[in-house]
C-alpha positions in Angstrom: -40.0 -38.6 83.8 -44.1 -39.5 84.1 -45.1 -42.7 82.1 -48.3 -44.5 82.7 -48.7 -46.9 84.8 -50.1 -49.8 82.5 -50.1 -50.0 78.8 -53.5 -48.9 77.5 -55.0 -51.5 74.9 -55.3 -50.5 70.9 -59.2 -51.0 71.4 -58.8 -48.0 74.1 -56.4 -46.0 72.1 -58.2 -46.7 68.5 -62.3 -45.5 70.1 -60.1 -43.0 71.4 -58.7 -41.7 68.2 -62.3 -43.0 65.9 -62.8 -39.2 65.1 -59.6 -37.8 64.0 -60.0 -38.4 59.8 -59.9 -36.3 56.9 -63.4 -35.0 55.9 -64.4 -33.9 52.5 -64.1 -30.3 52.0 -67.7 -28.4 52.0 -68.3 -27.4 48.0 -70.5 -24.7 46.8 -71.5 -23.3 43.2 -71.3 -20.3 42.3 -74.2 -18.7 40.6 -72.7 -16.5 38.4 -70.1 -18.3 37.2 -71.0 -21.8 37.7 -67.5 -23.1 39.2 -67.6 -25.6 41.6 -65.4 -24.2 44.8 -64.4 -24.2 48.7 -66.4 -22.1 50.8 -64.9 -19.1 52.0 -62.3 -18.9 49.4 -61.2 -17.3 46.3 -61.4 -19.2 43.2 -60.2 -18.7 39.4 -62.6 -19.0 36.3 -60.3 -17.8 32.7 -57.1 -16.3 34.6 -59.7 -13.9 37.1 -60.0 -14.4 40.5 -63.6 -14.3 42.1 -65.0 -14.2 45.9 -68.7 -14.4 46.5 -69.6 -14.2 43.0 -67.5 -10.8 41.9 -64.5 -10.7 40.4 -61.9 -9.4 42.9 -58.5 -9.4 40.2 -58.6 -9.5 36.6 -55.7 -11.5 35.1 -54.6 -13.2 37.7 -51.6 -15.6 37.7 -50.4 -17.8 40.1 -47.3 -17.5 41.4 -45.0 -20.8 42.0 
């Protein structure tokens, strides 16, 4: 089985990893509605479900 032939040092391995974090989700508002929400993504204002500012379902409910 292959194995490395020295142990690589935690400075190496941490620079290494430096960019692999969680970033903030990217927000927008929508102007019809004013609700704060994910780009590219559905989102629900009093049980309706919007998309790009039109309603897509009215009386929505979430399933569990």
């Amino acid at each position: 089985m292959a194995h490395p032939r020295r142990k690589f040092s935690s400075a190496r391995r941490d620079r290494r990893r430096s960019h692999d974090h969680a970033e903030m989700p990217t927000l927008a508002v929508c102007p019809v509605t004013n609700e704060v929400h994910r780009y590219h993504r559905a989102y629900l204002v009093d049980n309706d479900l919007y998309y790009r500012g039109k309603m897509v379902i009215e009386g929505y409910k979430k399933s569990k």
